[in-house]
MMTF fields as JSON, N, C-alpha, C and O atoms, coordinates in Angstrom:
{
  "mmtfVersion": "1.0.0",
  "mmtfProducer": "UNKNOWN",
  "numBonds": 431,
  "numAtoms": 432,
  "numGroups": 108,
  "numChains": 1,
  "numModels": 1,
  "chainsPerModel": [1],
  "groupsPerChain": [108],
  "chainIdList": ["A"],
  "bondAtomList": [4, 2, 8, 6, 12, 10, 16, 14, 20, 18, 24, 22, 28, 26, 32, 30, 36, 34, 40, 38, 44, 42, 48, 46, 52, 50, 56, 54, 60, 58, 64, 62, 68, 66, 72, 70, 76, 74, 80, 78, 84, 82, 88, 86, 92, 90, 96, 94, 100, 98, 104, 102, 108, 106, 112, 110, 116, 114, 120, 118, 124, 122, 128, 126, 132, 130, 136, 134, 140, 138, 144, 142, 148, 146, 152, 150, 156, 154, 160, 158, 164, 162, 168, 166, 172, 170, 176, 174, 180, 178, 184, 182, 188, 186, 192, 190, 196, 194, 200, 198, 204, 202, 208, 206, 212, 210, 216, 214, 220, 218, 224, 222, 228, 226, 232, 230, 236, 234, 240, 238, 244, 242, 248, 246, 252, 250, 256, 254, 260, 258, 264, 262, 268, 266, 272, 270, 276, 274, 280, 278, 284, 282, 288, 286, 292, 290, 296, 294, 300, 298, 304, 302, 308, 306, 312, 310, 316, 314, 320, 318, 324, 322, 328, 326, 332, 330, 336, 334, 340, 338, 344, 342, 348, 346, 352, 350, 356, 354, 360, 358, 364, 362, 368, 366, 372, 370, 376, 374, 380, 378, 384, 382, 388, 386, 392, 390, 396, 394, 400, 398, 404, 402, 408, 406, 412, 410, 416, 414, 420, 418, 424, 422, 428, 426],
  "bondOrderList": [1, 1, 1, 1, 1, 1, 1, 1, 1, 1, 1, 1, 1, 1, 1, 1, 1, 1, 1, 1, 1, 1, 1, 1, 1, 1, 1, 1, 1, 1, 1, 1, 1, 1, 1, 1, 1, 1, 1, 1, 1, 1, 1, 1, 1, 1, 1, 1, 1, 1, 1, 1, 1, 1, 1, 1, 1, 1, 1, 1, 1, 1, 1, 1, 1, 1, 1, 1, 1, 1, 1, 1, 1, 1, 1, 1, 1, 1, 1, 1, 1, 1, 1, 1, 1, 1, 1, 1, 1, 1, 1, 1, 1, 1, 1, 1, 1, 1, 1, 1, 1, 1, 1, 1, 1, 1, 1],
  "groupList": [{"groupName": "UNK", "atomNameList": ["N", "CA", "C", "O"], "elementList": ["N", "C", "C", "O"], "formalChargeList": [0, 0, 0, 0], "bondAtomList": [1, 0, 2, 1, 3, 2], "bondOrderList": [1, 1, 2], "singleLetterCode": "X", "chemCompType": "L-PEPTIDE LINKING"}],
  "groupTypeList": [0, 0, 0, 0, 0, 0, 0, 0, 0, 0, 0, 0, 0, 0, 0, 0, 0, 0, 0, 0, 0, 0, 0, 0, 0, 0, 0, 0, 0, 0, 0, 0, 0, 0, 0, 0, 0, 0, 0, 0, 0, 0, 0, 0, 0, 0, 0, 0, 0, 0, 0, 0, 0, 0, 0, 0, 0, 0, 0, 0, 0, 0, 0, 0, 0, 0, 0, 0, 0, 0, 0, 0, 0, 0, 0, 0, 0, 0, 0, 0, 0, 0, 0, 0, 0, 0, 0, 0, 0, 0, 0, 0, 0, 0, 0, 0, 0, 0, 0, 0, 0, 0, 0, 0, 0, 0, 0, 0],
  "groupIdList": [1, 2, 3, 4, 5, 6, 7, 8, 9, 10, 11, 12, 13, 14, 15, 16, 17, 18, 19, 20, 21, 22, 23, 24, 25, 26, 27, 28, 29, 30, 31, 32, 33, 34, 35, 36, 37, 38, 39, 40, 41, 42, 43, 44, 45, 46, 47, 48, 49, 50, 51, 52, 53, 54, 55, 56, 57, 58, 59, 60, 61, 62, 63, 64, 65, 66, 67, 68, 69, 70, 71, 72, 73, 74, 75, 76, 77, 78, 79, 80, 81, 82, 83, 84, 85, 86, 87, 88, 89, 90, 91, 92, 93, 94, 95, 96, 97, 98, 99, 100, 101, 102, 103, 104, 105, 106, 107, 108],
  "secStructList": [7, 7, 1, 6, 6, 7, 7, 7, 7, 3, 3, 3, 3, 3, 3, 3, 7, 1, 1, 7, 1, 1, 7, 7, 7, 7, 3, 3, 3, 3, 3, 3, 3, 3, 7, 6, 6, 1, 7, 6, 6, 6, 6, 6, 1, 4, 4, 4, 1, 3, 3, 3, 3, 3, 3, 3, 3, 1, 1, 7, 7, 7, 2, 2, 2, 2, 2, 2, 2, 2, 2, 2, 2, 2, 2, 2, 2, 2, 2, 2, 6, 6, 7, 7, 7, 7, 7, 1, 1, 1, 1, 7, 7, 1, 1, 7, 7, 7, 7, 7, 1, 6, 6, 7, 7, 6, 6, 7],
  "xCoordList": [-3.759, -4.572, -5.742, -5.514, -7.156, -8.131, -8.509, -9.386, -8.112, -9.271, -8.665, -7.488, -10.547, -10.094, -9.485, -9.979, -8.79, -7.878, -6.556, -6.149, -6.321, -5.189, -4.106, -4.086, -3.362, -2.265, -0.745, -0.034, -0.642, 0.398, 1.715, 1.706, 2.682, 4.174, 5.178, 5.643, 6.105, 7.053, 8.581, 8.914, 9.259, 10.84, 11.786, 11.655, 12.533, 13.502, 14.654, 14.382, 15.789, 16.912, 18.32, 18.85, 18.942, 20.064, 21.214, 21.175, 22.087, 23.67, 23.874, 23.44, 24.608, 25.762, 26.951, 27.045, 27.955, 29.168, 29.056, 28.268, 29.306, 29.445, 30.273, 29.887, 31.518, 32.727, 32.439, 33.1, 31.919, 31.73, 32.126, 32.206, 32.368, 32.524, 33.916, 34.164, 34.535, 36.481, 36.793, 37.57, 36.201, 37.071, 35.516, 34.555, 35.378, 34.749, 35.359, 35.887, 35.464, 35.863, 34.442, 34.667, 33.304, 32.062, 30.723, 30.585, 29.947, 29.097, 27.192, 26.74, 26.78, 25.136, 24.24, 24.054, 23.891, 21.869, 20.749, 20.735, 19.96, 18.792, 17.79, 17.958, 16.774, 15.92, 14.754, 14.388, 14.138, 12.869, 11.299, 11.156, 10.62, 8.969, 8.493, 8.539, 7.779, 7.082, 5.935, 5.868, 4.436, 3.225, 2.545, 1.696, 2.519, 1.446, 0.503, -0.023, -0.481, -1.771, -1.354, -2.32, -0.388, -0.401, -0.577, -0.592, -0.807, -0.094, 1.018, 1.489, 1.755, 2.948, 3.952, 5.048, 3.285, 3.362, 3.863, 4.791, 2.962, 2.805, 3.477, 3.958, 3.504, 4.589, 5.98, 6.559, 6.51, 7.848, 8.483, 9.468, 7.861, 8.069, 8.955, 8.921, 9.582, 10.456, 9.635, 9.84, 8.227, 7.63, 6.529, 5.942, 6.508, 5.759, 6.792, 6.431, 8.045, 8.413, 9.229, 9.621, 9.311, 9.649, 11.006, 11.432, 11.602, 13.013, 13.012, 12.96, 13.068, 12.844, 13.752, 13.444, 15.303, 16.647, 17.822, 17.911, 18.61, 19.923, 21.45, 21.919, 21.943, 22.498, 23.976, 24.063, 25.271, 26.077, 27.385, 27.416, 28.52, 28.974, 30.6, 30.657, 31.482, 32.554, 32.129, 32.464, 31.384, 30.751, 29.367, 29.157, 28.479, 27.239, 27.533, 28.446, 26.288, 26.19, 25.653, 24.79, 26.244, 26.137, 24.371, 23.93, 23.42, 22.662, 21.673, 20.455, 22.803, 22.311, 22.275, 21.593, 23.394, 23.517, 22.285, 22.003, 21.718, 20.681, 19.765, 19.18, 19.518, 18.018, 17.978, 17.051, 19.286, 19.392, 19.232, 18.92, 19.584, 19.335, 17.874, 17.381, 17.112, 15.316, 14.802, 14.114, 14.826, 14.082, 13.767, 12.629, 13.747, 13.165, 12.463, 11.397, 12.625, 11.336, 10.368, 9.244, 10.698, 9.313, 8.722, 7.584, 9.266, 8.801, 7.715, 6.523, 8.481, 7.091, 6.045, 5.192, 6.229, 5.713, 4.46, 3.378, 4.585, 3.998, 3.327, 2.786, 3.239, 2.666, 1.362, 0.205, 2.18, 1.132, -0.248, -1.434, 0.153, -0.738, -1.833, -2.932, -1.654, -2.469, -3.72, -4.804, -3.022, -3.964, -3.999, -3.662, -4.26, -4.185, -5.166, -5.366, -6.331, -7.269, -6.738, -5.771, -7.275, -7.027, -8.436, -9.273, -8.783, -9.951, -10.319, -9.502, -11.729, -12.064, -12.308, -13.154, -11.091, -11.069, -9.825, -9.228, -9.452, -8.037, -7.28, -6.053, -8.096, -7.509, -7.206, -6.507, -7.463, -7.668, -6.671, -7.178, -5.793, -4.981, -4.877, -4.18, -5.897, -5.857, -4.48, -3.961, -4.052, -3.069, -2.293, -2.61, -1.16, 0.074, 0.508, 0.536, 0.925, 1.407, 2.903, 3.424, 3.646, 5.215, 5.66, 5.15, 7.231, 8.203, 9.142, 10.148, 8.749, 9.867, 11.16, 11.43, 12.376, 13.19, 14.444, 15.419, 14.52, 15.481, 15.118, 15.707, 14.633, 14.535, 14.222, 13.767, 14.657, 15.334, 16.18, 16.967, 16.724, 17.792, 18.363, 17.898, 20.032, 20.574, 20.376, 20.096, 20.752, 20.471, 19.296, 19.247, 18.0, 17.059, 16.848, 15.863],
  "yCoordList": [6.023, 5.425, 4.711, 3.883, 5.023, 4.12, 3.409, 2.66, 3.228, 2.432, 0.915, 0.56, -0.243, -1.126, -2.427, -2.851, -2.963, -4.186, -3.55, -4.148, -2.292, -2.509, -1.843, -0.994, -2.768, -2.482, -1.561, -1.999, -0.413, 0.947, 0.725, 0.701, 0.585, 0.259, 0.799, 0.605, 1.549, 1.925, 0.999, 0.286, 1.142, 0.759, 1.921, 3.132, 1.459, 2.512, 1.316, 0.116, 1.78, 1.433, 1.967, 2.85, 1.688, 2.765, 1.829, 0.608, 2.561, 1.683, 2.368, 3.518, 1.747, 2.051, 0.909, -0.216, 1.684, 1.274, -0.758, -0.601, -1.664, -2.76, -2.771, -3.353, -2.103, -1.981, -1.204, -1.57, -0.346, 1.129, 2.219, 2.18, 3.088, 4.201, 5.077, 5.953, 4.282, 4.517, 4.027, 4.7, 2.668, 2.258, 2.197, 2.195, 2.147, 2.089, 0.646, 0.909, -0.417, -1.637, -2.65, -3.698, -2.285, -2.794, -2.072, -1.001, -2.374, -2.04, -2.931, -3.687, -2.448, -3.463, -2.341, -1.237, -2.703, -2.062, -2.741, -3.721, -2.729, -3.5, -2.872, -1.655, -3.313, -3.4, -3.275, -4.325, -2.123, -2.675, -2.045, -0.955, -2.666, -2.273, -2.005, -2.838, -0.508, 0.398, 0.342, 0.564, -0.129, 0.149, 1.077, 1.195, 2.087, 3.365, 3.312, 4.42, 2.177, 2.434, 2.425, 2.982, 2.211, 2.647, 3.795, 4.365, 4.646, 5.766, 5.752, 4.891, 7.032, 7.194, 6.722, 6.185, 7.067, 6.919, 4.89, 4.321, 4.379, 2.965, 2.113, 1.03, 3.194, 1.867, 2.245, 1.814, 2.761, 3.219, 2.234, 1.684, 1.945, 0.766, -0.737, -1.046, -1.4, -2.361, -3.295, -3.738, -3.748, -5.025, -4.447, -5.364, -3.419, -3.395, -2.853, -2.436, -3.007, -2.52, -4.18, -4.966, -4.36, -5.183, -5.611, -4.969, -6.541, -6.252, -7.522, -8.737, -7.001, -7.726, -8.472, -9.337, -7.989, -8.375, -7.409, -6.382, -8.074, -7.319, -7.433, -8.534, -6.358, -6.131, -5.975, -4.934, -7.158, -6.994, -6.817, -7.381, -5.572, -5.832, -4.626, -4.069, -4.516, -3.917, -2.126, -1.274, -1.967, -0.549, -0.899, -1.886, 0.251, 0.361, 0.478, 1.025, -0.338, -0.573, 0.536, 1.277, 0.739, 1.85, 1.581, 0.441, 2.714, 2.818, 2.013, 1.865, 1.586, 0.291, -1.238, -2.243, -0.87, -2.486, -2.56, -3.528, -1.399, -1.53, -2.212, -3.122, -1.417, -1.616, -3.113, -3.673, -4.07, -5.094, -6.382, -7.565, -5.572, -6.216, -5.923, -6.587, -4.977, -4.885, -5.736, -6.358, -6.265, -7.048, -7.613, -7.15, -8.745, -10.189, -9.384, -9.939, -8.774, -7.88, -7.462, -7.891, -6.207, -6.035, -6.987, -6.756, -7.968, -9.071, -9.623, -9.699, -10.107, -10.497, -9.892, -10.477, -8.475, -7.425, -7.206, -6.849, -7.39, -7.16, -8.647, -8.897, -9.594, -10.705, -10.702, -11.12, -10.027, -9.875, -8.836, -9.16, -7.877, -7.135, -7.918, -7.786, -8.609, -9.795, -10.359, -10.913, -9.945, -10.964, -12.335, -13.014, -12.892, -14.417, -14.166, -13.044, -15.273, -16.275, -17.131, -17.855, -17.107, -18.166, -18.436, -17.567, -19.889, -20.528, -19.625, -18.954, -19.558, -19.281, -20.228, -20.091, -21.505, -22.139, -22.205, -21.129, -22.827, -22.979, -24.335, -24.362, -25.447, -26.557, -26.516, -27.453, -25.925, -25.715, -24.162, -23.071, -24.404, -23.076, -23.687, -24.651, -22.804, -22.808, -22.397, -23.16, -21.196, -20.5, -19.933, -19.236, -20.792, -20.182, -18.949, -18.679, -18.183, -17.484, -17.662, -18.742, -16.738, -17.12, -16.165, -15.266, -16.726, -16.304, -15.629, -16.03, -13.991, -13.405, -13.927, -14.674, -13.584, -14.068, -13.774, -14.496, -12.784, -12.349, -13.273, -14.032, -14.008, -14.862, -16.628, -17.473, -16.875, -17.708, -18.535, -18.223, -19.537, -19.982, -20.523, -21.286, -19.829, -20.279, -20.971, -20.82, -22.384, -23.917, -24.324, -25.51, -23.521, -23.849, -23.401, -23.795],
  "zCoordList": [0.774, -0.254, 0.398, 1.28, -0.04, 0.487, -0.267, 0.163, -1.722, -2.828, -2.337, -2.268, -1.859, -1.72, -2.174, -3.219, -1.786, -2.129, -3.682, -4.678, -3.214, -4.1, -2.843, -1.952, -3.411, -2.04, -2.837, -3.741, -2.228, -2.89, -2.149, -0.919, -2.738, -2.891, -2.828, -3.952, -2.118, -2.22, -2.232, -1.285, -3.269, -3.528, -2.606, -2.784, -1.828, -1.105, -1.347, -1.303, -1.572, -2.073, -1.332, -2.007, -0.282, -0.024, 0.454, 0.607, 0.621, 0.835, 1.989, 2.067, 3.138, 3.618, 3.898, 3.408, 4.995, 4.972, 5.808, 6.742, 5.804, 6.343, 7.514, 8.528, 7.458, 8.25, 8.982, 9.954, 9.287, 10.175, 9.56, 8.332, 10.068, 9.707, 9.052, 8.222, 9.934, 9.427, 8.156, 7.479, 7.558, 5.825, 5.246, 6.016, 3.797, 3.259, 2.693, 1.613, 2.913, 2.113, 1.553, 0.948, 1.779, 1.743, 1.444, 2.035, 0.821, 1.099, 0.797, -0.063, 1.71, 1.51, 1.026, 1.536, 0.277, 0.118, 0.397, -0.348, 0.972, 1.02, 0.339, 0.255, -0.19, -1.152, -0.116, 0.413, 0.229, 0.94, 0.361, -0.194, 0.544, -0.053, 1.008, 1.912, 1.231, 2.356, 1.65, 0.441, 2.801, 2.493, 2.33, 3.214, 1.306, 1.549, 1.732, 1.623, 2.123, 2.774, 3.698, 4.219, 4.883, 6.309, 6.276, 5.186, 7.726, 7.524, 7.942, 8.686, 7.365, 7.632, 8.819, 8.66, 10.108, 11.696, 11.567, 12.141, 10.737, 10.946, 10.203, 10.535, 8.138, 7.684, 7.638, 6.641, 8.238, 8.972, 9.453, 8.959, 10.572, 11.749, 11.117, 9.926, 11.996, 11.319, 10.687, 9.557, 11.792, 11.639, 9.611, 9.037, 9.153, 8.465, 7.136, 6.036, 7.621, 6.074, 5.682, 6.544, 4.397, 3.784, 3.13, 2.17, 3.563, 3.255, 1.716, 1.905, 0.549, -0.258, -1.001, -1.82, -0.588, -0.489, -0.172, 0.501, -0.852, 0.053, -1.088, -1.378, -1.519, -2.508, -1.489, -0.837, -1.353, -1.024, -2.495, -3.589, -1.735, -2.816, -2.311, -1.215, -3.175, -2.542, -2.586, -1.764, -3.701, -3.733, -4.599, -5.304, -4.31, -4.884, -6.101, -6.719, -6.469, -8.147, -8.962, -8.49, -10.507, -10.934, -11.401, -11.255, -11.965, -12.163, -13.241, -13.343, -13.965, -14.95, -14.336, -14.537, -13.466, -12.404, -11.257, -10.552, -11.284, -10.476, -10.82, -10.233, -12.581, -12.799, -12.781, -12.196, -13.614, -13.232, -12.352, -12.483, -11.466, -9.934, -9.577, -8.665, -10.214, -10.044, -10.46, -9.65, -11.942, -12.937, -12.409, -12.34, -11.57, -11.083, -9.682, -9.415, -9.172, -8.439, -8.945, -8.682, -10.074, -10.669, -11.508, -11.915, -11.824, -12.337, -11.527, -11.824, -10.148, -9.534, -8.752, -8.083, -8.933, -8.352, -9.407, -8.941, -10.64, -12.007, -11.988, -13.065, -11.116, -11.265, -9.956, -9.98, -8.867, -7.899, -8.736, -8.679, -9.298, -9.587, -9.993, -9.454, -10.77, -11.716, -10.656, -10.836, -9.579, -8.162, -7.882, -8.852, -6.998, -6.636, -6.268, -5.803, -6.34, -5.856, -4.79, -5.028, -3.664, -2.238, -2.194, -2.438, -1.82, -0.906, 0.047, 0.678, 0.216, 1.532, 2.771, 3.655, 2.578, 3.602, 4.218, 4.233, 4.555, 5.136, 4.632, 4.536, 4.321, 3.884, 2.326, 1.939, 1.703, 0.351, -0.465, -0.725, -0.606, -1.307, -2.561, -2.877, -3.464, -4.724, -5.624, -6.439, -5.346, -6.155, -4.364, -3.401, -4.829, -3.537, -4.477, -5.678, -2.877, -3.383, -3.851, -3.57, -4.525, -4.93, -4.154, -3.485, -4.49, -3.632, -3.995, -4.581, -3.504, -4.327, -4.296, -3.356, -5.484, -6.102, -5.387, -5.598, -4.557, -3.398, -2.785, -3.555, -2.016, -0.451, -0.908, -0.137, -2.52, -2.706, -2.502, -3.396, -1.9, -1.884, -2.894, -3.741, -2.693, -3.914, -4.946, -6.135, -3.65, -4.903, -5.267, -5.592, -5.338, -6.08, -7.786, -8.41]
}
C-alpha cells in the first residue's frame, strides 16, 4: 500500500498447544496486527508485528466466542481510524493516544 498516512492492517489469529506436543490440556492464541505497508520481507519480522493480546484458555474458542473476544479491538481499531492530532512539539500532547484494551491491566 502507498496511499499516504493510512496505515493497512492485518488480524492473524491462531492457537497452539501450551504443553508441547504430547497432551493437548491448553491452549493460547495470540491476536496479532501485521503491517501491510511493509513489505512482506519486513512486516513478518518479530520487532514489527503486533501482539495485540493473548487468548488463554483450555481449547480454542468457538467462532462466536471469537467474534466476542474482537469487539473491544475493533472498537479501538475503529477509533484509530478517526485519527489523532499530536503537537508538533514534544512538550505538548494534545490527544494521547489510547490503549488498546488487551494490554490493560486487569484492575483498571
Amino acid at each position: 500500500m502507498s496511499i499516504p498516512g493510512v496505515l493497512a492492517l492485518s488480524i492473524y489469529v491462531d492457537w497452539f498447544n501450551a504443553c508441547g506436543k504430547s497432551t493437548w490440556l491448553a491452549s493460547i492464541g495470540p491476536i496479532m496486527l501485521i503491517c501491510l505497508n511493509l513489505p512482506p520481507s519486513e512486516g513478518l519480522k518479530p520487532e514489527n508485528v503486533f501482539v495485540a493480546g493473548i487468548i488463554p484458555g483450555l481449547k480454542k474458542p468457538t467462532a462466536l466466542q471469537l467474534t466476542y473476544l474482537l469487539i473491544p479491538l475493533i472498537k479501538e481499531l475503529k477509533e484509530l481510524w478517526q485519527g489523532y492530532h499530536f503537537s508538533p512539539t514534544s512538550t505538548v500532547l494534545q490527544d494521547p493516544l489510547s490503549v488498546l484494551p488487551f494490554s490493560r491491566p486487569l484492575w483498571m
